[in-house]
KOLVO-176779 format. One record per atom (N, C-alpha, C): residue in one letter; chain; atom name; x, y, z. Coordinates in steps of 0.05 Angstrom, whole numbers. Example, Ala and Ser with C-alpha at 12.3 -4.5 7.8 and 13.67 -1.06 7.14 Angstrom:
# KOLVO-176779
NODE res chain atom     xx     yy     zz
NODE   A     A    N    264   -114    156
NODE   A     A   CA    246    -90    156
NODE   A     A    C    264    -66    156
NODE   S     A    N    257    -45    142
NODE   S     A   CA    273    -21    143
NODE   S     A    C    258      1    157
//
This chain:
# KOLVO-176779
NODE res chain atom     xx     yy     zz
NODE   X     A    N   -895    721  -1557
NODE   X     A   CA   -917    705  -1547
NODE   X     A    C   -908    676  -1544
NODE   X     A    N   -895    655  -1564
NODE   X     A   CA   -894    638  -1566
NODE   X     A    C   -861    631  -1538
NODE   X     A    N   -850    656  -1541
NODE   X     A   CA   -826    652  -1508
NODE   X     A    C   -840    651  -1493
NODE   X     A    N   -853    665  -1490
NODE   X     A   CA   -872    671  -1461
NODE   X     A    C   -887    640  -1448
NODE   X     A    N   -912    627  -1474
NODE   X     A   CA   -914    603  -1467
NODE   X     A    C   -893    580  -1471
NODE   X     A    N   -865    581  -1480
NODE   X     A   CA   -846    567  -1476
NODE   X     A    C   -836    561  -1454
NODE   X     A    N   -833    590  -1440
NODE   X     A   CA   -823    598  -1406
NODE   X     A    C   -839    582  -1395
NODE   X     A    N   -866    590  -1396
NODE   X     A   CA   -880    579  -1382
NODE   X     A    C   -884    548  -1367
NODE   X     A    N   -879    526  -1402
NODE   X     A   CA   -885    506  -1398
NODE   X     A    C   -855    494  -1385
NODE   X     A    N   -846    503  -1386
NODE   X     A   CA   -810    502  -1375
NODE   X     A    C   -823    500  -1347
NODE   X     A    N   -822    526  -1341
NODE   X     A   CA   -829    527  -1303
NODE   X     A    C   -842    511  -1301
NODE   X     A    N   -873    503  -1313
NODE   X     A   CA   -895    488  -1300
NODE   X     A    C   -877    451  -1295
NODE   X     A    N   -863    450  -1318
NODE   X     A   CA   -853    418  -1312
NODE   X     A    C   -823    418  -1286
NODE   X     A    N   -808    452  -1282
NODE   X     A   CA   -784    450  -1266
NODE   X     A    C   -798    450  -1241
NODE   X     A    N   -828    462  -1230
NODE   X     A   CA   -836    455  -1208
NODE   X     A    C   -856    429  -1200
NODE   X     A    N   -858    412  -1231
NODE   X     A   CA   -865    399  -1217
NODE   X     A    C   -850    376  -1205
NODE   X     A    N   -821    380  -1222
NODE   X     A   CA   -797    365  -1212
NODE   X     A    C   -788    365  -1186
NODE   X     A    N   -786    392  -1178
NODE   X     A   CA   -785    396  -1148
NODE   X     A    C   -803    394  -1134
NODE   X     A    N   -828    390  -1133
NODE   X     A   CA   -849    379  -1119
NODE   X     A    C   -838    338  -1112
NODE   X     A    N   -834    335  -1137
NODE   X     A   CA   -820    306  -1126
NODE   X     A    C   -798    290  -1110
NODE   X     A    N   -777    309  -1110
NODE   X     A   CA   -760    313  -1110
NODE   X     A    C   -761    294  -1081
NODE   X     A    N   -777    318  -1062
NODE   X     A   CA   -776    291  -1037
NODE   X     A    C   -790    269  -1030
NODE   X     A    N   -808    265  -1050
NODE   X     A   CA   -819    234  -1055
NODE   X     A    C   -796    212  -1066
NODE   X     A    N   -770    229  -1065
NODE   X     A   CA   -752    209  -1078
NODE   X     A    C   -729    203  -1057
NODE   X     A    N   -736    216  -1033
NODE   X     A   CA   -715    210  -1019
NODE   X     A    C   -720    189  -1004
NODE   X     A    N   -697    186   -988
NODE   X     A   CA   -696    150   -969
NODE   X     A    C   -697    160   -942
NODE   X     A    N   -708    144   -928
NODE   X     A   CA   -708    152   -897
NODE   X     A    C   -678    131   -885
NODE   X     A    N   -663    136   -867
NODE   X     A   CA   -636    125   -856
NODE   X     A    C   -634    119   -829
NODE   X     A    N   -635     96   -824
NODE   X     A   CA   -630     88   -788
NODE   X     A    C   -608     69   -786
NODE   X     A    N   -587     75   -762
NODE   X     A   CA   -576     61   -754
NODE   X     A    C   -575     51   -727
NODE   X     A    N   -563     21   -725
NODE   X     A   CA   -569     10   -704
NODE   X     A    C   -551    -17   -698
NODE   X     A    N   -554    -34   -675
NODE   X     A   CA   -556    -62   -673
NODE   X     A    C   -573    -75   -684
NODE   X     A    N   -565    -92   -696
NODE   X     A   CA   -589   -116   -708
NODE   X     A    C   -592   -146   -675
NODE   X     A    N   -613   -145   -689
NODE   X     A   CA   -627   -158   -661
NODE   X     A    C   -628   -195   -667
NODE   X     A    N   -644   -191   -700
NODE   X     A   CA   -648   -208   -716
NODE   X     A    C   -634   -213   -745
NODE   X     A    N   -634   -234   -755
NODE   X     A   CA   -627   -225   -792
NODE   X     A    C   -640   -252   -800
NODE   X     A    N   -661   -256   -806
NODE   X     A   CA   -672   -283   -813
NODE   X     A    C   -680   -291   -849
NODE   X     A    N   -654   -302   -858
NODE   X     A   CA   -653   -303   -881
NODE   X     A    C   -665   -320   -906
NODE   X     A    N   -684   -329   -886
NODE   X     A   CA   -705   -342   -898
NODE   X     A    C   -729   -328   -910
NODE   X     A    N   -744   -305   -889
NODE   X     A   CA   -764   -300   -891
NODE   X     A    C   -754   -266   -899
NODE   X     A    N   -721   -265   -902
NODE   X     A   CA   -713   -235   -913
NODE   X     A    C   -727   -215   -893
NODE   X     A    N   -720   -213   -870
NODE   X     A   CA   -738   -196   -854
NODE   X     A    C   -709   -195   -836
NODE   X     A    N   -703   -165   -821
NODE   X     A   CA   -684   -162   -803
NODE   X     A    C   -691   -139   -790
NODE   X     A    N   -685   -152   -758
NODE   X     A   CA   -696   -130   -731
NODE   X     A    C   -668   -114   -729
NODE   X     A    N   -681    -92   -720
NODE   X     A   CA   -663    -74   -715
NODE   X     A    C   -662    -51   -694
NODE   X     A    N   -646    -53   -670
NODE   X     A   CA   -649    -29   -646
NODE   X     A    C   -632     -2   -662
NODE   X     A    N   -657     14   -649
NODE   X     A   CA   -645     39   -665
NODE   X     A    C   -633     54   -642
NODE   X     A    N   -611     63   -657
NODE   X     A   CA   -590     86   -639
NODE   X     A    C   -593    103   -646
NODE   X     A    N   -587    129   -632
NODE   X     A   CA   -595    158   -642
NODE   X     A    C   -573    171   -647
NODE   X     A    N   -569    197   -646
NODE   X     A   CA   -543    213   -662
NODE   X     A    C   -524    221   -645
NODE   X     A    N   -522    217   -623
NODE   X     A   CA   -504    234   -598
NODE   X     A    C   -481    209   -601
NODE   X     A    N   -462    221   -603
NODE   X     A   CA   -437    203   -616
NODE   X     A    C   -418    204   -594
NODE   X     A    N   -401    196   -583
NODE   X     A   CA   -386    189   -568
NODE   X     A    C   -363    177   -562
NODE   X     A    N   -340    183   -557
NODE   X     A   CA   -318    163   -551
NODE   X     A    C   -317    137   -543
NODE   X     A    N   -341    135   -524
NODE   X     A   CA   -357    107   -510
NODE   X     A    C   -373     91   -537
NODE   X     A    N   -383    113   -542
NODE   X     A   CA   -410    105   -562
NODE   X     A    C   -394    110   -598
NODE   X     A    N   -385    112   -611
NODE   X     A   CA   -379    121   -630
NODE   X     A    C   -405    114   -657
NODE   X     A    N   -417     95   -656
NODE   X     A   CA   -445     91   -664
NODE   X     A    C   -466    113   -646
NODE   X     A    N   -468    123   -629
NODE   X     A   CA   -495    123   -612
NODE   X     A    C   -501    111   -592
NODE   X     A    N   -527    122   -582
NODE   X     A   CA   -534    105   -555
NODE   X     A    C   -560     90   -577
NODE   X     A    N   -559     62   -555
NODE   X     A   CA   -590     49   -563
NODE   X     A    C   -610     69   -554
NODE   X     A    N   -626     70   -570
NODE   X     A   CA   -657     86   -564
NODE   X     A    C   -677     68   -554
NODE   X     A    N   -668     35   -547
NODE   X     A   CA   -688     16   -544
NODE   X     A    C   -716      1   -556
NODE   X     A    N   -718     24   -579
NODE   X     A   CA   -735     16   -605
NODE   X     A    C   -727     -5   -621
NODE   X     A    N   -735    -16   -637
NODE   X     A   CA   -733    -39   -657
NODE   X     A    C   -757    -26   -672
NODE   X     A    N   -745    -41   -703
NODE   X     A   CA   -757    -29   -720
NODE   X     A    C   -757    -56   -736
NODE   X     A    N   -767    -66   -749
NODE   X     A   CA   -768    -90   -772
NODE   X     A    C   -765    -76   -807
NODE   X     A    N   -749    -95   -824
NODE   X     A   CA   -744    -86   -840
NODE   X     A    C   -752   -105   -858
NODE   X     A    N   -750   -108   -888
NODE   X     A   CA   -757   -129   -910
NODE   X     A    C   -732   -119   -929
NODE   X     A    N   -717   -142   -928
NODE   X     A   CA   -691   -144   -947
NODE   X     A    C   -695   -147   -967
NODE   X     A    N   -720   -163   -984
NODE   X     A   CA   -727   -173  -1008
NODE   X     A    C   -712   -159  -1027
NODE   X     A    N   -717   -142  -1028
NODE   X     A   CA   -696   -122  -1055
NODE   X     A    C   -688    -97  -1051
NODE   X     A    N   -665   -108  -1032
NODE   X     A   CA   -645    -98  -1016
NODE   X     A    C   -618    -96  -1030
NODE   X     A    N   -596    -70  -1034
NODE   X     A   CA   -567    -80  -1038
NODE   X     A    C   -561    -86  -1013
NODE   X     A    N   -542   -114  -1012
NODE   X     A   CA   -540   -116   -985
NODE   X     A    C   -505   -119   -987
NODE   X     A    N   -497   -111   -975
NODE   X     A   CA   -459   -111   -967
NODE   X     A    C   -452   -137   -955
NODE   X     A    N   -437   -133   -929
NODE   X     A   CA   -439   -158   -919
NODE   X     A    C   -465   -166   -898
NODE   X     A    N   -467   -195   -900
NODE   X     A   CA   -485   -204   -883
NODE   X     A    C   -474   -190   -856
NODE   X     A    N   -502   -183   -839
NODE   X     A   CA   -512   -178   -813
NODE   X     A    C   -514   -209   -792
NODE   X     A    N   -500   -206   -774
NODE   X     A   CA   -513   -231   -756
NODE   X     A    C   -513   -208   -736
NODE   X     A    N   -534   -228   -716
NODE   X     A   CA   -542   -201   -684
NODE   X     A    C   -517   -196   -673
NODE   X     A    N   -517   -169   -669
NODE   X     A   CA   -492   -149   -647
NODE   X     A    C   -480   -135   -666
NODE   X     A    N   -494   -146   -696
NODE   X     A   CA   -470   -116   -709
NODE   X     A    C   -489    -93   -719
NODE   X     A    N   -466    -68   -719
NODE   X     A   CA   -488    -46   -724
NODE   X     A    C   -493    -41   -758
NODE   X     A    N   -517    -38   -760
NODE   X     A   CA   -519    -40   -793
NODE   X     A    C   -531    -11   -796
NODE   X     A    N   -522      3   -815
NODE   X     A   CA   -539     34   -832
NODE   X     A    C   -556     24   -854
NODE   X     A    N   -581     28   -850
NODE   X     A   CA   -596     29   -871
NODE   X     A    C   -620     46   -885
NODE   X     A    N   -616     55   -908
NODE   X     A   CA   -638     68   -927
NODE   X     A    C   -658     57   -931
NODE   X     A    N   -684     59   -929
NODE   X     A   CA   -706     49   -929
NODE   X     A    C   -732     74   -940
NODE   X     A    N   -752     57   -947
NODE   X     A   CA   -772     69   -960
NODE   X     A    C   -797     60   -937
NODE   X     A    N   -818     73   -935
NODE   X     A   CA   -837     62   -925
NODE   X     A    C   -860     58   -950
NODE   X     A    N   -866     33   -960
NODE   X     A   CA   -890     23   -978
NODE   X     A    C   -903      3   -966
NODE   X     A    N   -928     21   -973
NODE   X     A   CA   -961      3   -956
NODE   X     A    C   -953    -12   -928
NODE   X     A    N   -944     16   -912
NODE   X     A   CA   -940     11   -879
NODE   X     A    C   -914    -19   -877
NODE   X     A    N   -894    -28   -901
NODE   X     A   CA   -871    -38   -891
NODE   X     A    C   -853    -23   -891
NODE   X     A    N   -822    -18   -880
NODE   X     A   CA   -799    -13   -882
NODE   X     A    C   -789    -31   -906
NODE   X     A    N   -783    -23   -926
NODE   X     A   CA   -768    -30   -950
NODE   X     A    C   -744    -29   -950
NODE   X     A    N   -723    -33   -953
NODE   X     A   CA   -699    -32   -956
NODE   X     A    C   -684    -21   -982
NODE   X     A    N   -673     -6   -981
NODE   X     A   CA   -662     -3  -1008
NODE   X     A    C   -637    -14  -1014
NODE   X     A    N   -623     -5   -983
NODE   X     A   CA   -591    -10   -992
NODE   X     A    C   -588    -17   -960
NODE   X     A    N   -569    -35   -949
NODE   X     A   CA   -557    -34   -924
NODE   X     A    C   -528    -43   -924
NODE   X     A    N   -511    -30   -906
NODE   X     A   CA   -486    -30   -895
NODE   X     A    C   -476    -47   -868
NODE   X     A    N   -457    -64   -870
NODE   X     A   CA   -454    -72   -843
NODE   X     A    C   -429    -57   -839
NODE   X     A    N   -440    -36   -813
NODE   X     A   CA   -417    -19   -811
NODE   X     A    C   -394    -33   -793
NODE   X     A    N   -399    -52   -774
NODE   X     A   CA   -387    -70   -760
NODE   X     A    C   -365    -84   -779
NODE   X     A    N   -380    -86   -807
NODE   X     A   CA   -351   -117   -819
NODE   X     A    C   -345   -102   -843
NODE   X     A    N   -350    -74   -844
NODE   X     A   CA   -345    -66   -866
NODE   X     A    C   -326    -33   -863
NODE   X     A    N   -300    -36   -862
NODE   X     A   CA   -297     -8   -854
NODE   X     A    C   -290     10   -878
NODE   X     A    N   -293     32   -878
NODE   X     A   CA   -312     58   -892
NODE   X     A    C   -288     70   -897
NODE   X     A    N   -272     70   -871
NODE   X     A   CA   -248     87   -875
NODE   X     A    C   -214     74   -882
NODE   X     A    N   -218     56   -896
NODE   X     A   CA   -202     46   -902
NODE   X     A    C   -194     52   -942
NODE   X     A    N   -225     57   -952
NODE   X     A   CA   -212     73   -979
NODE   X     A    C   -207    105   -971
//
């Protein structure tokens, strides 16, 4: 009896782990930055989509912009406009949050 409600309380807390699981993930866009205004920690960003290319090796622009909040952000190297940046973001109370961003332009990846 006492396995049985052991099992139990096991499963009841391993699903509710997995129920979270994707409340913990990050949403990811990459793009041109439009803006990086490091005053007010806020940076625009045209989003590119996934079709990769010899021409395009980032993507094509999708012509969207999206606004972001750096505030408490890991940030790599600074972004100025024309470079393409990857970034993880959260959406809280309708902003783009930042978690972490990459300047894939001044930062190359494949060099370790």
């Amino acid at each position: 009896m006492k396995k049985r409600l052991c099992l139990y309380y096991i499963g009841c807390v391993l699903t509710l782990l997995l129920l979270a699981l994707p409340t913990m993930a990050a949403e990811v866009v990459q793009g041109k930055t439009v803006t990086n205004d490091l005053n007010t920690k806020l940076i625009t960003v045209e989003e590119y989509d996934l079709k990769f290319t010899p021409q395009n090796k980032y993507g094509n622009p999708t012509g969207k912009t999206m606004v972001f909040d750096l505030s408490e952000a890991l940030i790599g190297k600074e972004a100025v406009p024309g470079d393409i940046v990857r970034i993880a973001y959260k959406v809280v109370d309708g902003k783009n949050k930042v978690i972490r961003i990459m300047n894939v332009t001044r930062q190359d990846v494949m060099k370790k």
